[in-house]
LUMMAR-487441 format. One record per atom (N, C-alpha, C): residue number from 1; residue in three letters; x, y, z. Coordinates in nm, 2 decimals. Layout:
N
<site k="NUM" r="ala" east="X" north="Y" up="Z"/>
...
// end
This chain:
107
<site k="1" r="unk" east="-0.79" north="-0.80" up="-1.30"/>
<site k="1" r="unk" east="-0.89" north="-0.91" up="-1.27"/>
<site k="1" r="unk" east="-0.98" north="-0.86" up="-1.16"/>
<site k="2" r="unk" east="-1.12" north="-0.89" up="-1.17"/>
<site k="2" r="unk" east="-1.22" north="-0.86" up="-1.04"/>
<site k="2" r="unk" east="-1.28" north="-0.98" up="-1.06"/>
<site k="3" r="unk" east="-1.24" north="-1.02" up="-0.86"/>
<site k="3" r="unk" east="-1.30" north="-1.12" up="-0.82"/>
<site k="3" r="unk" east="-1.42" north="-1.08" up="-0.71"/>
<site k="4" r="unk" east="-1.58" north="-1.13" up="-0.74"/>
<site k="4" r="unk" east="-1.68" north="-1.05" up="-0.72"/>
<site k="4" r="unk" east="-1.65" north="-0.92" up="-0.60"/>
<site k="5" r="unk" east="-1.66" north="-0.84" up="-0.76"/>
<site k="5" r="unk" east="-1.61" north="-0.70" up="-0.74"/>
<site k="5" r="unk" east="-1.54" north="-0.65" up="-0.63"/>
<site k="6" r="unk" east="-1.41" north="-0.73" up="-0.60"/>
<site k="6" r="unk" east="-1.29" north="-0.68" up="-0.56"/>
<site k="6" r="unk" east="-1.16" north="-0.67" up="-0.69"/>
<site k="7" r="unk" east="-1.15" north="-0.54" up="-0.63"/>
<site k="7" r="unk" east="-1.04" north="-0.47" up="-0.72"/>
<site k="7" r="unk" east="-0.89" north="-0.53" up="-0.76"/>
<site k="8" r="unk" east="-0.81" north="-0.59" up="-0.80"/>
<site k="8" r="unk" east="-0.64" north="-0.61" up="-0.80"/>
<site k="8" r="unk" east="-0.60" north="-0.51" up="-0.86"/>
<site k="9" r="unk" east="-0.46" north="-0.57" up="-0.82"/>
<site k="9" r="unk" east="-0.36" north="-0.44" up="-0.84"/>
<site k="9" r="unk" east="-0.37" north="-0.41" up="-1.02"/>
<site k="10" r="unk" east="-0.34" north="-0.29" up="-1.05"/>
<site k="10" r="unk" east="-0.31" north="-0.27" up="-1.19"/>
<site k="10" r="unk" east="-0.45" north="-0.17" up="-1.21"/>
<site k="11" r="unk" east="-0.59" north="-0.20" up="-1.13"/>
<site k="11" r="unk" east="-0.67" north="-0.18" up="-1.22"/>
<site k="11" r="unk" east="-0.71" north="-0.02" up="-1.21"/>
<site k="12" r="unk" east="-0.82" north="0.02" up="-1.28"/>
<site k="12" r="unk" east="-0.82" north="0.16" up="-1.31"/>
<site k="12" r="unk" east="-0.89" north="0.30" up="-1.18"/>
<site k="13" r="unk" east="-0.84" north="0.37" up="-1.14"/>
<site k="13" r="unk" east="-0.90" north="0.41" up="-1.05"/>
<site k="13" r="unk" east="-0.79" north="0.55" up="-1.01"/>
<site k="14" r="unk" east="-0.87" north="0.65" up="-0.98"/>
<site k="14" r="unk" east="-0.76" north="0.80" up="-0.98"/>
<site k="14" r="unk" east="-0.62" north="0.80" up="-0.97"/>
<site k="15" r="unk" east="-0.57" north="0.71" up="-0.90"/>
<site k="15" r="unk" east="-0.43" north="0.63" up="-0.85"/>
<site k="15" r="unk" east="-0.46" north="0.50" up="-0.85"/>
<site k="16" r="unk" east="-0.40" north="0.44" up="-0.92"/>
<site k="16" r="unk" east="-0.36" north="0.28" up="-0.91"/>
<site k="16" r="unk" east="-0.31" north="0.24" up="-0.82"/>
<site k="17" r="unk" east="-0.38" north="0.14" up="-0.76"/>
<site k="17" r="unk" east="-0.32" north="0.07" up="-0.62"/>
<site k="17" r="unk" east="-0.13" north="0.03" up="-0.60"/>
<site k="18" r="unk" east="-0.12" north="-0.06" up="-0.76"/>
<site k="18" r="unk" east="0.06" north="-0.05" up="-0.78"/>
<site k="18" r="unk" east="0.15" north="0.08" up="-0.77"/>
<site k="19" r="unk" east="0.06" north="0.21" up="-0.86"/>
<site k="19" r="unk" east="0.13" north="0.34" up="-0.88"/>
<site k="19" r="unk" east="0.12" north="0.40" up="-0.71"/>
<site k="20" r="unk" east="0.08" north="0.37" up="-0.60"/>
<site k="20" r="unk" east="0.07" north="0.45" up="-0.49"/>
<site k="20" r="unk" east="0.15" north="0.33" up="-0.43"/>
<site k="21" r="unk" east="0.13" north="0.26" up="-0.47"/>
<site k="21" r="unk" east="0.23" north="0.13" up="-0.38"/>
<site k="21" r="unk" east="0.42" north="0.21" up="-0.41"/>
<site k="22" r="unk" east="0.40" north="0.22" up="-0.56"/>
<site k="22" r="unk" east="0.51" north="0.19" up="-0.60"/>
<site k="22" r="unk" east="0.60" north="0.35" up="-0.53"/>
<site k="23" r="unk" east="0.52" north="0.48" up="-0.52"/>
<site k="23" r="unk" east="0.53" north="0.61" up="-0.47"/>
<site k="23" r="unk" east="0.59" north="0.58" up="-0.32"/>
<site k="24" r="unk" east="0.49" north="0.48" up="-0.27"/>
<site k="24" r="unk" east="0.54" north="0.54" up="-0.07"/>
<site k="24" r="unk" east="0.66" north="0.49" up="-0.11"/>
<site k="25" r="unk" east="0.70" north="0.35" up="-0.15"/>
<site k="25" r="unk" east="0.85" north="0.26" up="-0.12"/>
<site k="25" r="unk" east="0.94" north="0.39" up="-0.23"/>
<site k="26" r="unk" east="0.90" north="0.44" up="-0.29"/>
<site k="26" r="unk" east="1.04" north="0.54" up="-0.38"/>
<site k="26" r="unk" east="1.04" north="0.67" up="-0.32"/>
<site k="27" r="unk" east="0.95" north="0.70" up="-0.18"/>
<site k="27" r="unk" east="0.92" north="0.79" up="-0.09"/>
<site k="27" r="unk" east="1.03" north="0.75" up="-0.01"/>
<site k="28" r="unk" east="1.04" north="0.67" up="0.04"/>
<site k="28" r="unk" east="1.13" north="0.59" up="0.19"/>
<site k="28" r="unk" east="1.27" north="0.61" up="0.10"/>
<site k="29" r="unk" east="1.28" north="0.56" up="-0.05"/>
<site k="29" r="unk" east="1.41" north="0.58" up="-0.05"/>
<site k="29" r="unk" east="1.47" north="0.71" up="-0.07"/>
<site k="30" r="unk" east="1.40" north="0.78" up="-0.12"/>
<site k="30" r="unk" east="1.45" north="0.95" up="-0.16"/>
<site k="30" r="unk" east="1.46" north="1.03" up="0.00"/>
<site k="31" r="unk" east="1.42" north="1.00" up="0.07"/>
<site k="31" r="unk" east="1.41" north="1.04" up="0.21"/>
<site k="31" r="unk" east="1.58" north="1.01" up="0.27"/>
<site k="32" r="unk" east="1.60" north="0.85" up="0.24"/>
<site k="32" r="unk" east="1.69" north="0.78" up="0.30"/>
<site k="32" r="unk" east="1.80" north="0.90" up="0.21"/>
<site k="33" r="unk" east="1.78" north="0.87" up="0.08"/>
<site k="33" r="unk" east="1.91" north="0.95" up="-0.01"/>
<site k="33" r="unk" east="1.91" north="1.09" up="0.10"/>
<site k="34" r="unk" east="1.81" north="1.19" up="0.10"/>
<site k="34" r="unk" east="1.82" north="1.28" up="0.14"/>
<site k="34" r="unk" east="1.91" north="1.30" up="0.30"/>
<site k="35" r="unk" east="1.88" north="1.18" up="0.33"/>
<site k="35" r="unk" east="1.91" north="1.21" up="0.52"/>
<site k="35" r="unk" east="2.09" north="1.19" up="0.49"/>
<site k="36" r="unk" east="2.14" north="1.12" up="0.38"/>
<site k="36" r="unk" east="2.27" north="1.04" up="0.35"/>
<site k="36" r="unk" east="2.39" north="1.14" up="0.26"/>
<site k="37" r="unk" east="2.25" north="1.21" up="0.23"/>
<site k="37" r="unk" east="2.36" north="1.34" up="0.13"/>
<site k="37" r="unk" east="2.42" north="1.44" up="0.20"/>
<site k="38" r="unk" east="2.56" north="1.45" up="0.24"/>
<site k="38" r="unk" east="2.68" north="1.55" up="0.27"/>
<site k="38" r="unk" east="2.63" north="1.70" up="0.19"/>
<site k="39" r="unk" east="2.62" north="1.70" up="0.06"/>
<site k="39" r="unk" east="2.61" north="1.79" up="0.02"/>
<site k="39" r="unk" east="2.51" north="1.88" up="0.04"/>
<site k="40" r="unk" east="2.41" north="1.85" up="0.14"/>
<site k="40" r="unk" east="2.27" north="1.90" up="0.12"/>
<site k="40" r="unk" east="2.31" north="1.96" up="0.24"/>
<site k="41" r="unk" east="2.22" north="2.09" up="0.31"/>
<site k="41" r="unk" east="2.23" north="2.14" up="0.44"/>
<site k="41" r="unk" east="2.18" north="2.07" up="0.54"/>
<site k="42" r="unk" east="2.25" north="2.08" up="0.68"/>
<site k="42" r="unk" east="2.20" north="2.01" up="0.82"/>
<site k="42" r="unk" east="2.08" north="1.94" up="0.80"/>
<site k="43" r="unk" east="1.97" north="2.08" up="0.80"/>
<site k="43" r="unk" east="1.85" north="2.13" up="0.85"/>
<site k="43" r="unk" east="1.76" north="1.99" up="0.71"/>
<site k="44" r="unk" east="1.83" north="2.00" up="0.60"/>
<site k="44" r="unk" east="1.72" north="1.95" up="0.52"/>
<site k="44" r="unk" east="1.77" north="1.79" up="0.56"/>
<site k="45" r="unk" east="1.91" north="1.71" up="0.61"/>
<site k="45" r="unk" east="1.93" north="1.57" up="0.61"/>
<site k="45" r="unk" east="1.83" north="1.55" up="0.74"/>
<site k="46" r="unk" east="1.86" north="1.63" up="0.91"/>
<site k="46" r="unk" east="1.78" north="1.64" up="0.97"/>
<site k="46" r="unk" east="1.65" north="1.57" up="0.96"/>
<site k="47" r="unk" east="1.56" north="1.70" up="0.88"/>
<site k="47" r="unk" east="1.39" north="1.72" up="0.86"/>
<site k="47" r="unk" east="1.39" north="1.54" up="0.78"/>
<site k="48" r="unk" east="1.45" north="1.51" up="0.70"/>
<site k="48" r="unk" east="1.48" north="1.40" up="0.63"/>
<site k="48" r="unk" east="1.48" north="1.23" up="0.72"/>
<site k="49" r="unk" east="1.55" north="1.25" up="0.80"/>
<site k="49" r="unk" east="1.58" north="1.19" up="0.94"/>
<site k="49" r="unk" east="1.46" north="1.13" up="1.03"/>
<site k="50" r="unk" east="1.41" north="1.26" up="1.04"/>
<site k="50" r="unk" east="1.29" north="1.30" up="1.13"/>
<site k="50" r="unk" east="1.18" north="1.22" up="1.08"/>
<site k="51" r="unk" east="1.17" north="1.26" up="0.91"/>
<site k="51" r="unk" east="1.04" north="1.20" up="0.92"/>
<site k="51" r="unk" east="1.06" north="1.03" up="0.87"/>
<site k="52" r="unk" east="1.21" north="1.01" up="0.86"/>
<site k="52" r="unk" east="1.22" north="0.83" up="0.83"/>
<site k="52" r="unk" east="1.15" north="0.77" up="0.97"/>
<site k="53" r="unk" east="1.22" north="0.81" up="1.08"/>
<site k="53" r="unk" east="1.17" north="0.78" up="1.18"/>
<site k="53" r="unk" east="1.05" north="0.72" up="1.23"/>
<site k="54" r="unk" east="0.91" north="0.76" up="1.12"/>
<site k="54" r="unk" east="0.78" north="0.69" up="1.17"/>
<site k="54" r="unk" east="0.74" north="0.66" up="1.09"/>
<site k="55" r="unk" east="0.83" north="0.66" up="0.93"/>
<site k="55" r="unk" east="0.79" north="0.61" up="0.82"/>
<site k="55" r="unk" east="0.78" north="0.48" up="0.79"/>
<site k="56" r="unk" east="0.73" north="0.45" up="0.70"/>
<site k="56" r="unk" east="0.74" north="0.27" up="0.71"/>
<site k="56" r="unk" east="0.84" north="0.24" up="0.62"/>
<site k="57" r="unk" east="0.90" north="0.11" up="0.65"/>
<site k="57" r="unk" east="1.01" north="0.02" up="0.54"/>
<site k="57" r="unk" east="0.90" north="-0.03" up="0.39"/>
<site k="58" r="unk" east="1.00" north="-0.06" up="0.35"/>
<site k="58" r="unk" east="0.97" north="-0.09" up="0.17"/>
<site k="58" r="unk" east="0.92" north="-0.25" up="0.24"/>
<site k="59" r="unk" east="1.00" north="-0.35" up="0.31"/>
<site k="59" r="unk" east="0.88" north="-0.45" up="0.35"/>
<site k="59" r="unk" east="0.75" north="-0.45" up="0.42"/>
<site k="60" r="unk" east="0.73" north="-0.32" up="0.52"/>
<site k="60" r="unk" east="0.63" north="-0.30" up="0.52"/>
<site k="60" r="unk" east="0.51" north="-0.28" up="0.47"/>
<site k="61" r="unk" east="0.54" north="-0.18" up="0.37"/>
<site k="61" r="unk" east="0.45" north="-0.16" up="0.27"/>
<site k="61" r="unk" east="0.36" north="-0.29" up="0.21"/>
<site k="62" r="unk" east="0.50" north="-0.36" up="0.14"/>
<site k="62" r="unk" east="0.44" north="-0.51" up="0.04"/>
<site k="62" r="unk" east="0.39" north="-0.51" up="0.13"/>
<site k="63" r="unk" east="0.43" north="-0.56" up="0.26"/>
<site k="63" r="unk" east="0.34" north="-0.66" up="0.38"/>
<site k="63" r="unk" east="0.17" north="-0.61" up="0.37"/>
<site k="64" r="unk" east="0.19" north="-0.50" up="0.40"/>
<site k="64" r="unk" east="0.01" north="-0.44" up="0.46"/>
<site k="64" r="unk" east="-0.02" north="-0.45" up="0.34"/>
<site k="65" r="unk" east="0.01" north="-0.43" up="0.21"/>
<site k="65" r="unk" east="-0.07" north="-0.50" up="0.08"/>
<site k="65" r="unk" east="-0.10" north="-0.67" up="0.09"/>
<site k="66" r="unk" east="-0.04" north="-0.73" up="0.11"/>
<site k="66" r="unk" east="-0.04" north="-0.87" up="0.12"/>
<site k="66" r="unk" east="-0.17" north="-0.90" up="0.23"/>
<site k="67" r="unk" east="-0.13" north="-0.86" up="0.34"/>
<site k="67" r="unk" east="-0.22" north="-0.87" up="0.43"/>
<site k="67" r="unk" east="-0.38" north="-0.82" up="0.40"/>
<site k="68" r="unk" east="-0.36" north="-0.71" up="0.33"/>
<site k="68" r="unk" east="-0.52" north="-0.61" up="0.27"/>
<site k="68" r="unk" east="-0.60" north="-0.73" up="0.16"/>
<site k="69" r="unk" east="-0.51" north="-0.77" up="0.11"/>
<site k="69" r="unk" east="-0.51" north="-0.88" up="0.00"/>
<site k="69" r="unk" east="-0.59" north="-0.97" up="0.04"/>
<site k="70" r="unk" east="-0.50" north="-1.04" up="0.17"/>
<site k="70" r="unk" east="-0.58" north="-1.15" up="0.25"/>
<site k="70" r="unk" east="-0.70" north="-1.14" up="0.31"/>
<site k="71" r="unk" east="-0.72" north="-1.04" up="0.39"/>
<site k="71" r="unk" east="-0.86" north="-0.99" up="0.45"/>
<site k="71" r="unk" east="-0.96" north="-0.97" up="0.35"/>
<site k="72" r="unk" east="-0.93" north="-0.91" up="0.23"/>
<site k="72" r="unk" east="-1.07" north="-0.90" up="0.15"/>
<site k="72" r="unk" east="-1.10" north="-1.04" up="0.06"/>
<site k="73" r="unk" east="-0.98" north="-1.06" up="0.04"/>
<site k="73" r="unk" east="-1.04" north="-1.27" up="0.01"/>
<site k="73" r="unk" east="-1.08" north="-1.30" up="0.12"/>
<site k="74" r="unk" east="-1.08" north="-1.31" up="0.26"/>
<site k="74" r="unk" east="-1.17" north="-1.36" up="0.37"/>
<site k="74" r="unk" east="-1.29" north="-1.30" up="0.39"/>
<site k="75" r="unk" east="-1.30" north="-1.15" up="0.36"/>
<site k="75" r="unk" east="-1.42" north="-1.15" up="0.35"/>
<site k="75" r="unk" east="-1.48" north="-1.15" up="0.25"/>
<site k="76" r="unk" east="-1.45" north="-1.15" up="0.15"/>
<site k="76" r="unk" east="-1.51" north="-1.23" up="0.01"/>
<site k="76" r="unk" east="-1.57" north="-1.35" up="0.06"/>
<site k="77" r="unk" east="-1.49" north="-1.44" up="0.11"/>
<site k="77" r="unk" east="-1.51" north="-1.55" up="0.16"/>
<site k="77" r="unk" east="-1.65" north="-1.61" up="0.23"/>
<site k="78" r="unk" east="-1.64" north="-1.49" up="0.30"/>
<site k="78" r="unk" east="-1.72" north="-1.51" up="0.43"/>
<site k="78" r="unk" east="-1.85" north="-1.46" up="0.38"/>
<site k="79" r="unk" east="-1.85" north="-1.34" up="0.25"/>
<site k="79" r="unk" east="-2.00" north="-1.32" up="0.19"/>
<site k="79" r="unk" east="-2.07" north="-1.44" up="0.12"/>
<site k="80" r="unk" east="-1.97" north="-1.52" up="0.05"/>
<site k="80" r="unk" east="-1.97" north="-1.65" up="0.00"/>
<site k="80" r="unk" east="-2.03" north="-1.77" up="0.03"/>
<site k="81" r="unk" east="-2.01" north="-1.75" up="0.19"/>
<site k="81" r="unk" east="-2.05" north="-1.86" up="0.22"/>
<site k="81" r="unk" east="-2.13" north="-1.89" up="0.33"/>
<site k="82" r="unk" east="-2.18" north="-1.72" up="0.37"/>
<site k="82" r="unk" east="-2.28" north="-1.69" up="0.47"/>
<site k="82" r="unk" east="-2.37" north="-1.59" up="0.46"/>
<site k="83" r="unk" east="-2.37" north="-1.62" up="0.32"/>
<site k="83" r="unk" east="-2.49" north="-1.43" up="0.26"/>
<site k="83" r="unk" east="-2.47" north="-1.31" up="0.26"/>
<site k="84" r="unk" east="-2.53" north="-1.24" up="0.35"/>
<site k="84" r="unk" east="-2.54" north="-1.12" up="0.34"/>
<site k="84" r="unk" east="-2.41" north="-1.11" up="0.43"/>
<site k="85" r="unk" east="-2.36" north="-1.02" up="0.37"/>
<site k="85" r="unk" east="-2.27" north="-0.91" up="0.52"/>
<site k="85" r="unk" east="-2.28" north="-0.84" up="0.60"/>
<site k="86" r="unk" east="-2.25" north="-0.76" up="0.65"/>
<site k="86" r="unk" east="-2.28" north="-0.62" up="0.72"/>
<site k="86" r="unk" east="-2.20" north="-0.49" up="0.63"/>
<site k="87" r="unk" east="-2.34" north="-0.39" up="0.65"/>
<site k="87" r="unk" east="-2.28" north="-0.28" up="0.58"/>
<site k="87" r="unk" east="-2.13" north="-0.28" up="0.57"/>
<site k="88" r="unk" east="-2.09" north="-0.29" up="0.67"/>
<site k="88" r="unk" east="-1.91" north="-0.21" up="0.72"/>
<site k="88" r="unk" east="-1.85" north="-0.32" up="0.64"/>
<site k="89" r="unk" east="-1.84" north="-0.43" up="0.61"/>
<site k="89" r="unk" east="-1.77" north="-0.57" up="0.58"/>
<site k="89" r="unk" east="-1.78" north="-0.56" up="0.42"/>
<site k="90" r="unk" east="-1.91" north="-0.54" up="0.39"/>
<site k="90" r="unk" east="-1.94" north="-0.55" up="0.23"/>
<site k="90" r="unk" east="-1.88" north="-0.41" up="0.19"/>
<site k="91" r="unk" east="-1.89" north="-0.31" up="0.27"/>
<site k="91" r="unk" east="-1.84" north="-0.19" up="0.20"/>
<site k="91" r="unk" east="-1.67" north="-0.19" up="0.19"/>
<site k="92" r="unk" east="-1.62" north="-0.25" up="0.23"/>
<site k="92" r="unk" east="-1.45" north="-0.29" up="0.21"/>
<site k="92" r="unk" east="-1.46" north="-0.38" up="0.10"/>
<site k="93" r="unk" east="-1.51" north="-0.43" up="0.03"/>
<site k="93" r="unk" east="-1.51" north="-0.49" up="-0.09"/>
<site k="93" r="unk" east="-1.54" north="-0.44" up="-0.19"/>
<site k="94" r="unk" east="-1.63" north="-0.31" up="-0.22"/>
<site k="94" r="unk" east="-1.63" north="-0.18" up="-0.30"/>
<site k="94" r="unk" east="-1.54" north="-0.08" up="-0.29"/>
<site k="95" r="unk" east="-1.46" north="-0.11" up="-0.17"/>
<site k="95" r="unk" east="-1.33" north="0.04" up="-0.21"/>
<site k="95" r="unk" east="-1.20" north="-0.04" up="-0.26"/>
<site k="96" r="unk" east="-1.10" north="0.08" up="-0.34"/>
<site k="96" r="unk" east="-1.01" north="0.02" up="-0.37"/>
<site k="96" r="unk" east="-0.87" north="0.03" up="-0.25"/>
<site k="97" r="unk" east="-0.80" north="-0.09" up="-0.27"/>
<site k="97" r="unk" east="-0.69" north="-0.14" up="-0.19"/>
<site k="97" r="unk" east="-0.60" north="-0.01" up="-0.15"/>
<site k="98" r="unk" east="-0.56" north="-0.01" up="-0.07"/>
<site k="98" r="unk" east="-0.43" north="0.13" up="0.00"/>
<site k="98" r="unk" east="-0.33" north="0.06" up="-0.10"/>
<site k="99" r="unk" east="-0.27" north="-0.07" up="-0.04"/>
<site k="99" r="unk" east="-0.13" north="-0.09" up="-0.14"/>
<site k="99" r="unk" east="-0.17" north="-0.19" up="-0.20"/>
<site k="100" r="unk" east="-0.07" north="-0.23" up="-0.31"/>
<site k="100" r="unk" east="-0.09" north="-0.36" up="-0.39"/>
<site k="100" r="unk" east="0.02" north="-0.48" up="-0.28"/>
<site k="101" r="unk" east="-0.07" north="-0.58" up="-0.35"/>
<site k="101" r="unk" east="0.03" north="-0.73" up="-0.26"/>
<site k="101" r="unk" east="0.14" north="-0.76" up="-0.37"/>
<site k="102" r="unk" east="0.15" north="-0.72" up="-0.48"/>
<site k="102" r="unk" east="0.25" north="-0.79" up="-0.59"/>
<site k="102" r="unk" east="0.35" north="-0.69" up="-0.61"/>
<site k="103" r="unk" east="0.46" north="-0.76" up="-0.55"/>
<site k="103" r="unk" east="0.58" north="-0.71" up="-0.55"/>
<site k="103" r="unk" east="0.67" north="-0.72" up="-0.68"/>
<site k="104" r="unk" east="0.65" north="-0.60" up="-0.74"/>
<site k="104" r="unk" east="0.79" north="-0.60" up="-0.91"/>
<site k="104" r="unk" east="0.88" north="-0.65" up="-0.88"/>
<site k="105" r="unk" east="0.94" north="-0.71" up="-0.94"/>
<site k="105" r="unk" east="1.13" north="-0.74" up="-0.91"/>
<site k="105" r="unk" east="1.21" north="-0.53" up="-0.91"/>
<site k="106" r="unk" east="1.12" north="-0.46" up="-0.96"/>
<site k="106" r="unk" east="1.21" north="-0.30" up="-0.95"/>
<site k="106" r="unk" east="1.13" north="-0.26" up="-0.88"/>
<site k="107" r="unk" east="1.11" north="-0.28" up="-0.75"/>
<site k="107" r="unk" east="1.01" north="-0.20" up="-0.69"/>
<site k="107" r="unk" east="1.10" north="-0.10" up="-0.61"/>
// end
């Protein structure tokens, strides 16, 4: 669905906002597997460890989609109902979303 010409999730574009959504959160968990596996060496649960550390949670993720979500309906909004924008404002309305807001039940 495009609502004046903002993108939702699903729609078509080098990487789909869902399929990169759905990558970082199956990122966080293969990491977690990694850091949890005995079998694997030190060095690789370690490196594994390391980089959970600044990674973001699977609620995260949804969240900053939700929130990306909300900002560009406000400024949708705000073109709506006060004309023109500013370059910087209107041009977030022609790019596509980092994450999607719609959380699968298998995410």
């Amino acid at each position: 669905m495009v609502l004046l010409g903002i993108k939702s999730c699903g729609e078509h574009s080098m990487t789909m906002t869902d399929e990169r959504t759905r990558s970082v959160v199956h990122t966080e968990a293969f990491l977690r597997d990694l850091a949890r596996d005995p079998s694997l060496p030190p060095s690789i649960r370690e490196r594994a460890k390391g980089l959970l550390r600044h990674y973001p949670s699977q609620d995260q993720i949804w969240q900053a989609g939700r929130l990306e979500a909300l900002r560009r309906e406000e400024v949708a909004t705000l073109g709506a109902t006060h004309g023109s924008l500013t370059p910087a404002l209107a041009s977030w309305l022609l790019t596509d979303p980092l994450f999607c807001s719609d959380q699968p039940d298998n995410a």
